[in-house]
C-alpha positions as CSV (number, residue, x, y, z in Angstrom):
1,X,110.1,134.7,101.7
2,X,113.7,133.6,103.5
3,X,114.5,130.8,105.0
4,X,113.7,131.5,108.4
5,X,110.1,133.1,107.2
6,X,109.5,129.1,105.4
7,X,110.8,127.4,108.4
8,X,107.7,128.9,110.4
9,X,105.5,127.5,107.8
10,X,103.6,124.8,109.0
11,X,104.3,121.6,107.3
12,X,102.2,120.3,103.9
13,X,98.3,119.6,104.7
14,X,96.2,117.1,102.9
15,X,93.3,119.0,103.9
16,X,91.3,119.2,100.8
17,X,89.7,122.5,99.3
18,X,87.7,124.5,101.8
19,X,87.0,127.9,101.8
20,X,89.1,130.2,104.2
21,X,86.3,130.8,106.8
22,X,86.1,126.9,106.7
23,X,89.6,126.7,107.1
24,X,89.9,129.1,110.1
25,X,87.2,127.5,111.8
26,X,89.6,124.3,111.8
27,X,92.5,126.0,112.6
28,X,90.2,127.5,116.0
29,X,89.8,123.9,117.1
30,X,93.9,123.6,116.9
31,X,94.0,121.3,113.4
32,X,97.4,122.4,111.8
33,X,96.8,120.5,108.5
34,X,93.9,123.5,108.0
35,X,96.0,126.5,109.1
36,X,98.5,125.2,106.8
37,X,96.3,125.3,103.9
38,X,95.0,128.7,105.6
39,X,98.0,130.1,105.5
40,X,99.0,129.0,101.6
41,X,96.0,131.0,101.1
42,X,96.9,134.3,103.3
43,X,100.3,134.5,103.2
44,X,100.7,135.9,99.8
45,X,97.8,139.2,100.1
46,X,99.4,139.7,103.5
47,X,103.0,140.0,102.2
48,X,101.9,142.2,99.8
49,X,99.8,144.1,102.3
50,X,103.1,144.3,104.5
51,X,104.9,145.2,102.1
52,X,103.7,148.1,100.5
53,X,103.5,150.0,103.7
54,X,107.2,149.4,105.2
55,X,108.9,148.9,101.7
56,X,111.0,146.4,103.1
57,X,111.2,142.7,102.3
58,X,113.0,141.7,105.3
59,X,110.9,144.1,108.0
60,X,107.3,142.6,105.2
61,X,108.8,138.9,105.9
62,X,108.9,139.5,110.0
63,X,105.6,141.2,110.0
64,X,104.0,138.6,107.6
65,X,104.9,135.5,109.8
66,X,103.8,137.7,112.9
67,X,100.5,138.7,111.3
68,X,100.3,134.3,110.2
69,X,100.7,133.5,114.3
70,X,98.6,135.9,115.7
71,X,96.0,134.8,112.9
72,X,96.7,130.8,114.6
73,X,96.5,132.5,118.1
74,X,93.1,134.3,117.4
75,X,91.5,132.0,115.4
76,X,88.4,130.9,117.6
77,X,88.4,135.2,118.0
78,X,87.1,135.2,114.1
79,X,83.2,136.4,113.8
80,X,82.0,135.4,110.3
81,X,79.3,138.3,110.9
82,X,81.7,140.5,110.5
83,X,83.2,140.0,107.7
84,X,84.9,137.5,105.5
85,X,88.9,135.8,106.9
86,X,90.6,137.3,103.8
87,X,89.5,141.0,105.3
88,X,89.8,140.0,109.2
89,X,93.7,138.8,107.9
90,X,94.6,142.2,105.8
91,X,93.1,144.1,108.3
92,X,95.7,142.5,111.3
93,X,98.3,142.6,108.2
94,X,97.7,146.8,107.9
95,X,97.4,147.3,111.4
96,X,100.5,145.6,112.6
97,X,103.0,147.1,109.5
98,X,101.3,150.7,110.7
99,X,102.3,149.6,114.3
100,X,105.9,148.7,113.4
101,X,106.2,151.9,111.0
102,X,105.4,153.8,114.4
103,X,107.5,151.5,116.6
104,X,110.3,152.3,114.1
105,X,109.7,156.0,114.2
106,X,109.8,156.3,117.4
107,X,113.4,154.7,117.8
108,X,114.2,156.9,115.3
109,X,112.7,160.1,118.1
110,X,113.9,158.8,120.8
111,X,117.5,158.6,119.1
112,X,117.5,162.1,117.9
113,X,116.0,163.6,121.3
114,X,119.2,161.9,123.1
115,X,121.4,163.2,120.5
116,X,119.8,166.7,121.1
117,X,120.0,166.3,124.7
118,X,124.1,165.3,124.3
119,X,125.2,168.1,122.2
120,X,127.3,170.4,124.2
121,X,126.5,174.5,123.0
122,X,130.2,175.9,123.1
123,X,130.3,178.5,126.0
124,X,133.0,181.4,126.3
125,X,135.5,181.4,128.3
126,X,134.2,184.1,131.1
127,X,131.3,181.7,131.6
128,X,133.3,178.7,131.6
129,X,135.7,179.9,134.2
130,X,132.3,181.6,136.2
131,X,130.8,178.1,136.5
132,X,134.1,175.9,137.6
133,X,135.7,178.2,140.1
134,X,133.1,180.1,141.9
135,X,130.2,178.8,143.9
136,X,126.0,178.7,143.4
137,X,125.8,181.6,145.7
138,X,128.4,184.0,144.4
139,X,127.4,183.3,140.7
140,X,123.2,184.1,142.4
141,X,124.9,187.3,144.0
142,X,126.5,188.2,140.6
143,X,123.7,187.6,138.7
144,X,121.6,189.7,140.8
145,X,123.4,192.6,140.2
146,X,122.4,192.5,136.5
147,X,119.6,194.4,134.6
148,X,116.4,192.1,134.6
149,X,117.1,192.4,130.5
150,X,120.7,190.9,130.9
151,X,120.0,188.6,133.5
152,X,117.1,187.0,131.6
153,X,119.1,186.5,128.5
154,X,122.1,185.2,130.0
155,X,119.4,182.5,132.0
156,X,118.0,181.7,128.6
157,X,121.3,180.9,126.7
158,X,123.4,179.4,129.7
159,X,121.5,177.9,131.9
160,X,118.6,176.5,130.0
161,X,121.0,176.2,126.6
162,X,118.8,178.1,124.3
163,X,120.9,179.5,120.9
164,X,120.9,183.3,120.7
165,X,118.2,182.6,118.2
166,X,116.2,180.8,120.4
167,X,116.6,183.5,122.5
168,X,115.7,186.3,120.9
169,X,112.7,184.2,119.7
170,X,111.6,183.9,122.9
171,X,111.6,187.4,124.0
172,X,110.4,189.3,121.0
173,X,113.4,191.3,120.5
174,X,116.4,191.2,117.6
175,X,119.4,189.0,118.0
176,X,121.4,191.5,117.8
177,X,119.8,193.2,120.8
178,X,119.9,189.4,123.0
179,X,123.9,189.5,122.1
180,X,124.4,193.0,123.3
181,X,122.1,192.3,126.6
182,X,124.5,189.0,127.0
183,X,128.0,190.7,126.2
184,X,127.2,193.5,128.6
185,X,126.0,191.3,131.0
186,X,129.0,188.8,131.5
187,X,131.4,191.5,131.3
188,X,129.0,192.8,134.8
189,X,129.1,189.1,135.9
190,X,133.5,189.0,135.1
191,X,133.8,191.8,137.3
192,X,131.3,191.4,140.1
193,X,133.0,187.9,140.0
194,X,136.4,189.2,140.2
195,X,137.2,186.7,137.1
196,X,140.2,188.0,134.8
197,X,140.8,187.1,131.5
């Protein structure tokens, strides 16, 4: 373990050999000496534990000495009906590596939604020039004046961002098709716009 992880450690106990139920009962009525012998015990299976789910020392070492101080914090939580401490302790070890594998993943989500969400689709000039210069109601107007085919496919890829792909995906028909349906359509939009290349 690093530095850091043996600084947490509580300090050497004199408490003599017990057995690690024994040992947490002690550590439950606040007595470090045994939750320093408790946790010579633990600490190793609960690396390993760590460990072999996030495959990273440094991310095993964090989650170990987490795992260690909720283990102090629950102690008097311990039912020896259950279960022996040696189980109770691998089971807080699994569940908390799962919950920072999850954690981690969902950094990793929430990263790649925003990137998503960032990206710019390149638009063509007509529609570029559409959108800066002319207003919500004459760009309504113009789009009204399209077939429902052309309008919906031009609403699909400009205004909600969908790929022609995406778009053709969406309503069942070829991309070819969704391309001809969009080229005919902002060349209607251009002209009922009055917008000149």
């Amino acid at each position: 373990m690093t530095a850091h992880a043996v600084a947490l450690r509580p300090g050497p106990g004199t408490v003599p050999e017990h057995t690690p139920e024994q040992l947490l009962a002690r550590t439950a009525l606040g007595d470090e000496r045994a939750f320093a012998a408790l946790y010579d015990h633990l600490a190793g299976p609960i690396f390993g534990t760590v460990l072999h789910v996030l495959r990273s020392r440094a991310h095993a070492e964090e989650v170990t000495q987490e795992v260690l101080l909720e283990i102090w914090r629950k102690a008097a939580t311990f039912d020896p009906v259950r279960g022996r401490v040696q189980s109770w302790a691998l089971t807080i070890a699994h569940r908390r590596a799962i919950d920072r594998v999850r954690s981690e993943q969902s950094a990793v989500d929430r990263e790649e939604r925003a990137d998503r969400l960032d990206l710019r689709r390149p638009y063509d000039d007509v529609t570029e020039t559409t959108l800066e210069q002319l207003d919500r109601a004459q760009v309504r107007a113009a789009l009204s004046a399209l077939t429902e085919l052309q309008r919906e496919s031009i609403l699909l890829a400009y205004f909600q961002g969908y790929t022609c792909r995406e778009v053709s995906e969406k309503l069942g028909v070829a991309v070819g098709t969704v391309k001809t349906r969009m080229r005919d359509g902002l060349i209607r939009l251009r002209d009922a716009l009055g917008v000149h290349r």
